[in-house]
mmCIF file of the C-alpha atoms, coordinates in Angstrom:
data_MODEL
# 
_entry.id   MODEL 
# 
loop_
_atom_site.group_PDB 
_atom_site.id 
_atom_site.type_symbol 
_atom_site.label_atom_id 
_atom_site.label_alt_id 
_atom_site.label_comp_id 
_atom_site.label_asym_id 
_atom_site.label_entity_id 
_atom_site.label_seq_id 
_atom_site.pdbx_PDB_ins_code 
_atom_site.Cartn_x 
_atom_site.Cartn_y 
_atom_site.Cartn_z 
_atom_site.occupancy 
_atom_site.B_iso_or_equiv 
_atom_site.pdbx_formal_charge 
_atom_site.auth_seq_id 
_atom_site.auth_comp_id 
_atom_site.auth_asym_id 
_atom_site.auth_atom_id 
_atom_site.pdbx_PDB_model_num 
ATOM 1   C CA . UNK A 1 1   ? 102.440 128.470 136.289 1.00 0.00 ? 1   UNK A CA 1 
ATOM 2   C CA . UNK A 1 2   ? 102.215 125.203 134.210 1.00 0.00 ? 2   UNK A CA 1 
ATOM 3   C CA . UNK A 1 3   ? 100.533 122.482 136.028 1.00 0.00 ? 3   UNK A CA 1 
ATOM 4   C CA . UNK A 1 4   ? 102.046 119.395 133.744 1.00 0.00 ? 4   UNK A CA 1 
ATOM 5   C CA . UNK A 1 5   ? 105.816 121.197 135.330 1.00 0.00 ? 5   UNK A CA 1 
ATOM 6   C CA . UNK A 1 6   ? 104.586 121.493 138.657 1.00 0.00 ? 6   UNK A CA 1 
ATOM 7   C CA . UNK A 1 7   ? 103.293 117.945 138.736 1.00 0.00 ? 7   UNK A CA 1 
ATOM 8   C CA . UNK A 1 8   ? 106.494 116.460 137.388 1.00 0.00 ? 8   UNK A CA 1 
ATOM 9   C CA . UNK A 1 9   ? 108.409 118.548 140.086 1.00 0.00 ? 9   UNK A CA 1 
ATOM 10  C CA . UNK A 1 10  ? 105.826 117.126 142.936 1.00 0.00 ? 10  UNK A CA 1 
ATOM 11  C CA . UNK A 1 11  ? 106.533 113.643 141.388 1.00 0.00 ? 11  UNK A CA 1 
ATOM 12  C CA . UNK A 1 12  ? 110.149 114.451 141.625 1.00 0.00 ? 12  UNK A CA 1 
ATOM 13  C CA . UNK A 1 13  ? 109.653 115.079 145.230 1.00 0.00 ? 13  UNK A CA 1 
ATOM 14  C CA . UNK A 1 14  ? 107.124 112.427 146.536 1.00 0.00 ? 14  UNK A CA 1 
ATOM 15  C CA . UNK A 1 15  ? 107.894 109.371 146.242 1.00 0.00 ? 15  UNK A CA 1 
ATOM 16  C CA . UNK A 1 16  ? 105.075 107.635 147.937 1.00 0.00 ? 16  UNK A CA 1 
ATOM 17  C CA . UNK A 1 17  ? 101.625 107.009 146.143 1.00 0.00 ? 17  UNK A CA 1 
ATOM 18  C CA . UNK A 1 18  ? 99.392  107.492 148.824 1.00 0.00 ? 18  UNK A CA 1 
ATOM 19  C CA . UNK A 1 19  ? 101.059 111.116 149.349 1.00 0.00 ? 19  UNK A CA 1 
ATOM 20  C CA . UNK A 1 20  ? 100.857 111.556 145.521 1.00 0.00 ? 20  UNK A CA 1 
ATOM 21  C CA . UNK A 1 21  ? 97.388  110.743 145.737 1.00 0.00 ? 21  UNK A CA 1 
ATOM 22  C CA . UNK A 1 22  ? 96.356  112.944 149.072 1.00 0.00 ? 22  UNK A CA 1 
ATOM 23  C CA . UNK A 1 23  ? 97.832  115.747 146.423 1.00 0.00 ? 23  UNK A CA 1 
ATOM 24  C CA . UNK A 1 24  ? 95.535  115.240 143.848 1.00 0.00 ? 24  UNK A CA 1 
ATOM 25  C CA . UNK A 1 25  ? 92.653  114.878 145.692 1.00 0.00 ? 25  UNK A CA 1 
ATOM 26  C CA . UNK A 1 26  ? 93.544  118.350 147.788 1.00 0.00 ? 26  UNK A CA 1 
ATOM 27  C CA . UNK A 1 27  ? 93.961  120.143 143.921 1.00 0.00 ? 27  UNK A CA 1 
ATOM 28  C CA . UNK A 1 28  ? 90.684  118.620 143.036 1.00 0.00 ? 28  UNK A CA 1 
ATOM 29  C CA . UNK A 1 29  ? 88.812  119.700 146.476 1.00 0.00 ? 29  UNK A CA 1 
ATOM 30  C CA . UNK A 1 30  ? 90.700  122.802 145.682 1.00 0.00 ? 30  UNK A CA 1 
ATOM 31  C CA . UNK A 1 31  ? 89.262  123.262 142.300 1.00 0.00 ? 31  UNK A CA 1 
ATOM 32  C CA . UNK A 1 32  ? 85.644  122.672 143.194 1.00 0.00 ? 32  UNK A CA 1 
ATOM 33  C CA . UNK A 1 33  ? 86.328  125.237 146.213 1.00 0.00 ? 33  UNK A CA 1 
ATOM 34  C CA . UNK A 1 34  ? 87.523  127.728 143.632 1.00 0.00 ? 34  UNK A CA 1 
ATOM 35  C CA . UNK A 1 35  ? 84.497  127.394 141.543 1.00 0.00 ? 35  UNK A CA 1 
ATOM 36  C CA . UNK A 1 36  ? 82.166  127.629 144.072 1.00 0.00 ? 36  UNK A CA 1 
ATOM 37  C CA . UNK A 1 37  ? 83.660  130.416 145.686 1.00 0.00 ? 37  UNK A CA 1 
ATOM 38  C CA . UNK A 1 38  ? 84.603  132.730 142.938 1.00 0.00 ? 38  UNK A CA 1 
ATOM 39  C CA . UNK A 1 39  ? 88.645  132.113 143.374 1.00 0.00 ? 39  UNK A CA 1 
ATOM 40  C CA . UNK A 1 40  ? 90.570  131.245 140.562 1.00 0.00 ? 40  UNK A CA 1 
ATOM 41  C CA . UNK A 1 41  ? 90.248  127.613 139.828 1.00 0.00 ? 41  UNK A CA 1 
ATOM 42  C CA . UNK A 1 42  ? 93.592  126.953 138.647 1.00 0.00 ? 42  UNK A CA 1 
ATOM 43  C CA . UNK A 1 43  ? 95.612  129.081 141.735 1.00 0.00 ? 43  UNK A CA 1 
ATOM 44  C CA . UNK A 1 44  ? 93.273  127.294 144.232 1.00 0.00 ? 44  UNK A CA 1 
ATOM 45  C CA . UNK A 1 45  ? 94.047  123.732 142.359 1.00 0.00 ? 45  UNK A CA 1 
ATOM 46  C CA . UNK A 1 46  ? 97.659  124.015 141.642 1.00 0.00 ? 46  UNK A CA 1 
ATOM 47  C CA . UNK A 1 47  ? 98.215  125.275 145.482 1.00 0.00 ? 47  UNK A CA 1 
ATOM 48  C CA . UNK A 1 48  ? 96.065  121.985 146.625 1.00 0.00 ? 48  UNK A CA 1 
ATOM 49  C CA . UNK A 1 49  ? 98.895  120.207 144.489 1.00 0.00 ? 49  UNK A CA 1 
ATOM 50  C CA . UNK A 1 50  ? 101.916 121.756 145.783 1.00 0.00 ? 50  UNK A CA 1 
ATOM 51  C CA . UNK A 1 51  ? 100.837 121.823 149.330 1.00 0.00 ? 51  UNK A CA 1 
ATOM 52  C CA . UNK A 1 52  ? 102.559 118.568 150.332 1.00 0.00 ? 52  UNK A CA 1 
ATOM 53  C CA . UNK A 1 53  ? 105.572 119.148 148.159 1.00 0.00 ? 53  UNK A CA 1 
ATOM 54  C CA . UNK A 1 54  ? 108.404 119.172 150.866 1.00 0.00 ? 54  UNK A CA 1 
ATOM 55  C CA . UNK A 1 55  ? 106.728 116.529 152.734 1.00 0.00 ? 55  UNK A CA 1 
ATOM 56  C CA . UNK A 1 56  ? 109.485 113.576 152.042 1.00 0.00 ? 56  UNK A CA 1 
ATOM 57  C CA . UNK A 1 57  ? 112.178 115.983 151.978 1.00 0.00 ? 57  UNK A CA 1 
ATOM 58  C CA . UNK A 1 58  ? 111.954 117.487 155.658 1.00 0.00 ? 58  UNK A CA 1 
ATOM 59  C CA . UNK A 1 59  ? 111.021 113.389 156.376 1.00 0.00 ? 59  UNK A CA 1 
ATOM 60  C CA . UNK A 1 60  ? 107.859 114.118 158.386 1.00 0.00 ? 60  UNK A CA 1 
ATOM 61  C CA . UNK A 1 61  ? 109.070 116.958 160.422 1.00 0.00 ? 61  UNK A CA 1 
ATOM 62  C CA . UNK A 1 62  ? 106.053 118.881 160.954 1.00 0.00 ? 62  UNK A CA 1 
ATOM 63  C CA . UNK A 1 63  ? 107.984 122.110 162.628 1.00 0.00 ? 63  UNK A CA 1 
ATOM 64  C CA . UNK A 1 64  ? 109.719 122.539 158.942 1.00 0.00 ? 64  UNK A CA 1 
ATOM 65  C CA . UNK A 1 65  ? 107.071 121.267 156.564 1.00 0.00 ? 65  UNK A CA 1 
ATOM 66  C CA . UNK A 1 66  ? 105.454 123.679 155.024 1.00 0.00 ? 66  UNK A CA 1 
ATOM 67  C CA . UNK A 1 67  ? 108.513 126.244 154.765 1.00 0.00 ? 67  UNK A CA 1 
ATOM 68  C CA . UNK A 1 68  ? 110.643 124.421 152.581 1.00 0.00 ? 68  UNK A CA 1 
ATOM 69  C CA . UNK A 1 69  ? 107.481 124.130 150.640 1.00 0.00 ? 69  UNK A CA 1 
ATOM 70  C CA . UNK A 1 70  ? 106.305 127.200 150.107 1.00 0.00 ? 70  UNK A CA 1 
ATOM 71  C CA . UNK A 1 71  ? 110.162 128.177 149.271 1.00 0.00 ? 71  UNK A CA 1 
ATOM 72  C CA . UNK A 1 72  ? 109.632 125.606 146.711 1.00 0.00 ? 72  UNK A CA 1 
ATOM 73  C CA . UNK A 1 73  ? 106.335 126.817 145.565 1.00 0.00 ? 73  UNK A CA 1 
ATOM 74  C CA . UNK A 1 74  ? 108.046 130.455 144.827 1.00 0.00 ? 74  UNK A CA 1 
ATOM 75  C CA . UNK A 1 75  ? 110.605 128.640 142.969 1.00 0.00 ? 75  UNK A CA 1 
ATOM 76  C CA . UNK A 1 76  ? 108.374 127.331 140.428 1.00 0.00 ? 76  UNK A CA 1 
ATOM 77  C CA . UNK A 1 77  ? 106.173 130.387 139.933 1.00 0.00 ? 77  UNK A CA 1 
ATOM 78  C CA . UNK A 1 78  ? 103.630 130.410 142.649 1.00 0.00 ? 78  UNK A CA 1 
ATOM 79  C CA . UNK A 1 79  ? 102.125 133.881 143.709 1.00 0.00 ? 79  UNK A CA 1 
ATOM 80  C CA . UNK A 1 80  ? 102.665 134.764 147.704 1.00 0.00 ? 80  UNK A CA 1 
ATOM 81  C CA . UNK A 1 81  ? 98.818  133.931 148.466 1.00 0.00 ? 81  UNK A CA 1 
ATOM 82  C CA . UNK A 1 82  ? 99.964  130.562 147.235 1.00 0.00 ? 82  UNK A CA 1 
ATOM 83  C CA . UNK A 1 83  ? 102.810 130.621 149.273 1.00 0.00 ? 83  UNK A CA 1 
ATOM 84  C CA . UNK A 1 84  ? 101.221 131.921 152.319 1.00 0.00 ? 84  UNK A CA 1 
ATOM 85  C CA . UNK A 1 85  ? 98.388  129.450 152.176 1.00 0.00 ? 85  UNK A CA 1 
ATOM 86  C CA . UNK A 1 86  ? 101.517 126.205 151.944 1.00 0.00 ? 86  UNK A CA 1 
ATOM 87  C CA . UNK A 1 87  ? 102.810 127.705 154.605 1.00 0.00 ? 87  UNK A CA 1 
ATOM 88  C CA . UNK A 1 88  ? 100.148 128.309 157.272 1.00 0.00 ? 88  UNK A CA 1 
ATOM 89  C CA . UNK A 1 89  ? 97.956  125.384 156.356 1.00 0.00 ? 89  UNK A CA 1 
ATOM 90  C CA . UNK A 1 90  ? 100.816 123.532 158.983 1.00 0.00 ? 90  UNK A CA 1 
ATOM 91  C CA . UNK A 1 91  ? 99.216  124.832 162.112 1.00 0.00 ? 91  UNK A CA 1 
ATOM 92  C CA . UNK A 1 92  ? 102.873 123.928 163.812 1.00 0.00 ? 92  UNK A CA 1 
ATOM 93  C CA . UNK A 1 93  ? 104.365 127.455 162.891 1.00 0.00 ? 93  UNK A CA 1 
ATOM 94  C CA . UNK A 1 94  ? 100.885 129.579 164.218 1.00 0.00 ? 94  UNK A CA 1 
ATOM 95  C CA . UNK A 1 95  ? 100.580 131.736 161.336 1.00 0.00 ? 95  UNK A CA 1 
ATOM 96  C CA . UNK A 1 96  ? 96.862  133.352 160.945 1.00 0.00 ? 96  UNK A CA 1 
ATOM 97  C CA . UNK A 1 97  ? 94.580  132.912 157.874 1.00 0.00 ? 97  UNK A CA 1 
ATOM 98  C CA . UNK A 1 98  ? 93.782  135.670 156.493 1.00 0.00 ? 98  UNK A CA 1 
ATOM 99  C CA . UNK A 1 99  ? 92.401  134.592 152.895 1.00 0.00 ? 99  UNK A CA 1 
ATOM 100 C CA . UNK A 1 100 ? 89.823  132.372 151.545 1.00 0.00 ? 100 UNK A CA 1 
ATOM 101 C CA . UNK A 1 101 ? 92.386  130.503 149.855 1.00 0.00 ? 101 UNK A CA 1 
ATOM 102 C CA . UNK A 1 102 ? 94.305  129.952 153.250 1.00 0.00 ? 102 UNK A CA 1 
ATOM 103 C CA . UNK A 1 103 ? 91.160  128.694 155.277 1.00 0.00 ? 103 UNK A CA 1 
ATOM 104 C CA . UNK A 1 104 ? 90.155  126.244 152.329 1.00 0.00 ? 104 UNK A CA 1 
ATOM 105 C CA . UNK A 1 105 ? 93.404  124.682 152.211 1.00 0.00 ? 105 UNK A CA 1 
ATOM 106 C CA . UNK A 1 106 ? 93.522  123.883 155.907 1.00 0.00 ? 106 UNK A CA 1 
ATOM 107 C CA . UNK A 1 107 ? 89.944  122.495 155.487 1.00 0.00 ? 107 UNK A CA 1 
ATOM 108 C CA . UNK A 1 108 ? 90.408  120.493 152.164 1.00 0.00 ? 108 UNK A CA 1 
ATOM 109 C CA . UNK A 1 109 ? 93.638  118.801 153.509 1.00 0.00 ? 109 UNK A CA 1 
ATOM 110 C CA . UNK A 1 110 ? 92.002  116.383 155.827 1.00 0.00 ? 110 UNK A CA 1 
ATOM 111 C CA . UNK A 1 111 ? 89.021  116.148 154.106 1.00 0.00 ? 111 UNK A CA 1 
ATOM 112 C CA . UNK A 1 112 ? 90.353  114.445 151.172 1.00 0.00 ? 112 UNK A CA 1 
ATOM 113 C CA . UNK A 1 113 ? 91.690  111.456 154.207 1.00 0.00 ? 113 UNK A CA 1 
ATOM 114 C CA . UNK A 1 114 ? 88.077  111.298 155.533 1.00 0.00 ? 114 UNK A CA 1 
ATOM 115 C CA . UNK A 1 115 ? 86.462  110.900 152.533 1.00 0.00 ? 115 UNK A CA 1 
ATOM 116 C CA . UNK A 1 116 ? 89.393  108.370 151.447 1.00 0.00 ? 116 UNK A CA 1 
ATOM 117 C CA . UNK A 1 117 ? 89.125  106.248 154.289 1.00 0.00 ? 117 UNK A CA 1 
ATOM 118 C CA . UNK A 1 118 ? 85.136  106.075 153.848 1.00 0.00 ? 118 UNK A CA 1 
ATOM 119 C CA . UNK A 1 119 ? 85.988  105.063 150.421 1.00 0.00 ? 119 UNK A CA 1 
ATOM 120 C CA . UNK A 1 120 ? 87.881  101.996 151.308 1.00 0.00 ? 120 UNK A CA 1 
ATOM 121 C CA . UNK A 1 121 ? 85.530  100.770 153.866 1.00 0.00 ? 121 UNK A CA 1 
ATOM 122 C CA . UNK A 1 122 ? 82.817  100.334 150.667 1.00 0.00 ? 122 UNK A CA 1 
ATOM 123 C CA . UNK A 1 123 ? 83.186  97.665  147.702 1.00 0.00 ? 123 UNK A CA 1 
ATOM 124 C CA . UNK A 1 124 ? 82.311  99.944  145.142 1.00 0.00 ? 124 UNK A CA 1 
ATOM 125 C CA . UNK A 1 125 ? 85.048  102.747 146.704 1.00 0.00 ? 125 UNK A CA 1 
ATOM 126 C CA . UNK A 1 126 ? 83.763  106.372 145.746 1.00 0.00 ? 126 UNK A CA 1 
ATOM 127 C CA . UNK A 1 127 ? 80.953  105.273 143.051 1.00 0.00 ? 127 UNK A CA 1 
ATOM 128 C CA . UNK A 1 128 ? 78.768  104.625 145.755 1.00 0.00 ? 128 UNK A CA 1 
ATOM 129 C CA . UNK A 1 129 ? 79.758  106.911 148.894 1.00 0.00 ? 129 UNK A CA 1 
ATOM 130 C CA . UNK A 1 130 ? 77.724  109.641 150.172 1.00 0.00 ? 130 UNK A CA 1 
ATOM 131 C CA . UNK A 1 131 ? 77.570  112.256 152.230 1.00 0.00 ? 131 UNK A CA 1 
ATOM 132 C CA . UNK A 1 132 ? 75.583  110.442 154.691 1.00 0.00 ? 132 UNK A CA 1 
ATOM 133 C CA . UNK A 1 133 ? 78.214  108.036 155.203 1.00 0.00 ? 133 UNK A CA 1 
ATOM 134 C CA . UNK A 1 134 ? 81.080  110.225 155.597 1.00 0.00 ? 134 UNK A CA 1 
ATOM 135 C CA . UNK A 1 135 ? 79.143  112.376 158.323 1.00 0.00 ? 135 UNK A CA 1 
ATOM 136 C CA . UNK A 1 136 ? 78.590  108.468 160.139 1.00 0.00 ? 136 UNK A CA 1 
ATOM 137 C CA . UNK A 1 137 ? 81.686  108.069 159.551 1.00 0.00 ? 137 UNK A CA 1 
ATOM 138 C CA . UNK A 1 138 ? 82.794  111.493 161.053 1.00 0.00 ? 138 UNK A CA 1 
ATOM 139 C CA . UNK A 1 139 ? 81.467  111.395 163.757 1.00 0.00 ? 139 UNK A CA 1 
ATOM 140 C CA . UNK A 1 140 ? 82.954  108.341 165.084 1.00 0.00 ? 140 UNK A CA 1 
ATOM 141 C CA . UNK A 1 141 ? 86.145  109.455 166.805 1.00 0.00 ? 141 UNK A CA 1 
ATOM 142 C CA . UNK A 1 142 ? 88.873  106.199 166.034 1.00 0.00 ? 142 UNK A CA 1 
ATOM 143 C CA . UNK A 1 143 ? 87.704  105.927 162.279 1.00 0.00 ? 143 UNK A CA 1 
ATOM 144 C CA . UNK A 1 144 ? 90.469  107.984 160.540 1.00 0.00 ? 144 UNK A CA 1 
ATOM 145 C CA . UNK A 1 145 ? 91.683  108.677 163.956 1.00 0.00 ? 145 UNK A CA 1 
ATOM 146 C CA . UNK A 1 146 ? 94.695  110.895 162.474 1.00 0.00 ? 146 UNK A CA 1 
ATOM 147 C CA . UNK A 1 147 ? 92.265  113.226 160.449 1.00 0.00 ? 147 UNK A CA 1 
ATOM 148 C CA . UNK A 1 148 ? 91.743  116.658 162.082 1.00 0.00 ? 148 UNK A CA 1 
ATOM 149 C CA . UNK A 1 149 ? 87.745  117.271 162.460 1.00 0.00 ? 149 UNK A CA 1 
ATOM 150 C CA . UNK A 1 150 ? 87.952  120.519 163.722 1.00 0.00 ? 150 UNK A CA 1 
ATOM 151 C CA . UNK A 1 151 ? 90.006  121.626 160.596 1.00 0.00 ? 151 UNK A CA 1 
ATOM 152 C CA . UNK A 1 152 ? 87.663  120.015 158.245 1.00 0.00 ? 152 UNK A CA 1 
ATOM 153 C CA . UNK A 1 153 ? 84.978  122.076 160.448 1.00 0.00 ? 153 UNK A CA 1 
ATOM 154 C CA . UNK A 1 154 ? 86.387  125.322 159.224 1.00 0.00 ? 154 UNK A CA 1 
ATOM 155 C CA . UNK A 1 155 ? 84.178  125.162 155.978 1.00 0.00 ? 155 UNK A CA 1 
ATOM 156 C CA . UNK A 1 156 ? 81.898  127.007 158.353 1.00 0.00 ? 156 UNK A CA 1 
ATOM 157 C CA . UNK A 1 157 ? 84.202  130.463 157.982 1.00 0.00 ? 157 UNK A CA 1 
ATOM 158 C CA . UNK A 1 158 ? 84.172  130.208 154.052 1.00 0.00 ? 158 UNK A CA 1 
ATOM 159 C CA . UNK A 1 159 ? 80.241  130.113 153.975 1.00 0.00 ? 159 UNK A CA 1 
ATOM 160 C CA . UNK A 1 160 ? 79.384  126.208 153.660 1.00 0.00 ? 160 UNK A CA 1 
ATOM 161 C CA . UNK A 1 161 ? 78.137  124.095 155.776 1.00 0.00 ? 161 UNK A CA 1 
ATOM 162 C CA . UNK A 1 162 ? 79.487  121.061 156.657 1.00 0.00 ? 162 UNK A CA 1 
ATOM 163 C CA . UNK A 1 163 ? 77.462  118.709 154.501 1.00 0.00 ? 163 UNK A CA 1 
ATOM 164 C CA . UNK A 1 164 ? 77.996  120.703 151.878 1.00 0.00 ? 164 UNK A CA 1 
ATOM 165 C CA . UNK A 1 165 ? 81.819  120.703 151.658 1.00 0.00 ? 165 UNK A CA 1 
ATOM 166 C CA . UNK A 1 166 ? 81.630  116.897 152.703 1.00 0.00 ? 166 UNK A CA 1 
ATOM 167 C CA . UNK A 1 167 ? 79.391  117.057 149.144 1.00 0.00 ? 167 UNK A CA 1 
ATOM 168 C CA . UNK A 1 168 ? 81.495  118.627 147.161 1.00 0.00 ? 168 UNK A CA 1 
ATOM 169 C CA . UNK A 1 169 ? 84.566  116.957 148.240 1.00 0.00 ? 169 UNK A CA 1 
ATOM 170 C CA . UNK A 1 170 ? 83.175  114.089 147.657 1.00 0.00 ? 170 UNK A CA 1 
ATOM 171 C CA . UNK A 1 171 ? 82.204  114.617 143.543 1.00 0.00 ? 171 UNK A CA 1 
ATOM 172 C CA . UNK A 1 172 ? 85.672  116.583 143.581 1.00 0.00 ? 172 UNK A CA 1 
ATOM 173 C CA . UNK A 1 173 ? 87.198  113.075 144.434 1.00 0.00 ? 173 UNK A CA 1 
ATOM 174 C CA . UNK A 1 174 ? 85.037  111.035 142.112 1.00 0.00 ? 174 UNK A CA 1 
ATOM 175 C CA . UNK A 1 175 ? 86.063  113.442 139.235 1.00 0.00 ? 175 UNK A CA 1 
ATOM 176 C CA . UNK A 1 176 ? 89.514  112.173 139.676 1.00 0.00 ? 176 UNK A CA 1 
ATOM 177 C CA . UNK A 1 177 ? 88.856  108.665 141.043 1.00 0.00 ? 177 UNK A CA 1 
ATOM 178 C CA . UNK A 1 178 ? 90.841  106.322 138.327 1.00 0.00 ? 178 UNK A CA 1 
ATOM 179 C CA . UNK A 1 179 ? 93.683  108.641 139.241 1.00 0.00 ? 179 UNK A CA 1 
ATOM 180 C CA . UNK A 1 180 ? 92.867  108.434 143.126 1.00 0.00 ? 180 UNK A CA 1 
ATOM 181 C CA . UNK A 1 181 ? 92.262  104.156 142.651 1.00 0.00 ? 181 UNK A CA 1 
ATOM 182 C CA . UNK A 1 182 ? 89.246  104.698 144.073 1.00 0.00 ? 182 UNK A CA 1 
# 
């Protein structure tokens, strides 16, 4: 797989910049998860990139997102782990995880909103945000109401704790911020 082909196909498909940008934020969470985990880097990232691919095209609809996108996925090259991970990290069609990659996926999805939304409450954006901030910010139910705690939680079953991932999330994002506008 070619990542400069896959990201002018997910730029084909999404439209809007903040979806764009929740992309490259899950490749880079993705990434760092590889690395620390002993998965391949670029099969981790790349799926963090395509995860959201169908997202405009099913318009929202959460009981086909996901399918059309790991369909997609195949199309341009993706291995079936890839696929697999697309399509069960939408909790809507109750497919188990059974691989790392899957369960990192569902975690780094909603992470990359958390740690986004901490971002923009701060003048400097991601420069200055830390971990501490992002657990305040956590734990306080209507900030980022829409973002999925218990999911983000799941960094448990691949071996970190939840600081940690919040950590390395969080210097995945900065890696990337220009990109990000953050």
């Amino acid at each position: 797989m070619n990542r400069k082909e896959i990201l002018d196909s997910v730029r084909a498909n999404i439209q809007d910049e903040n979806t764009m940008k929740h992309m490259l934020a899950t490749e880079a969470i993705m990434r760092a998860l590889a690395k620390r985990l002993g998965g391949d880097e670029e099969e981790w990232g790349l799926t963090g990139l395509l995860h959201d691919i169908d997202m405009e095209l099913v318009e929202g609809d959460l009981n086909t997102h996901g399918k059309l996108g790991a369909d997609i996925a195949r199309e341009l090259g993706a291995t079936d782990e890839m696929a697999r991970a697309i399509l069960c990290h939408n909790e809507a069609h109750g497919i188990p995880r059974k691989t790392k990659l899957d369960t990192a996926l569902l975690c780094a999805d909603p992470l990359t909103g958390l740690i986004t939304a901490s971002a923009l409450v701060r003048p400097d954006k991601l420069a200055g945000l830390t971990t501490k901030s992002v657990m305040k910010h956590s734990r306080q139910p209507r900030f980022a109401a829409g973002v999925n705690r218990e999911q983000i939680a799941l960094c448990q079953e691949l071996g970190l704790e939840l600081e940690e991932f919040i950590t390395l999330g969080i210097e995945a994002m900065k890696g990337i911020s220009s990109q990000l506008g953050l």
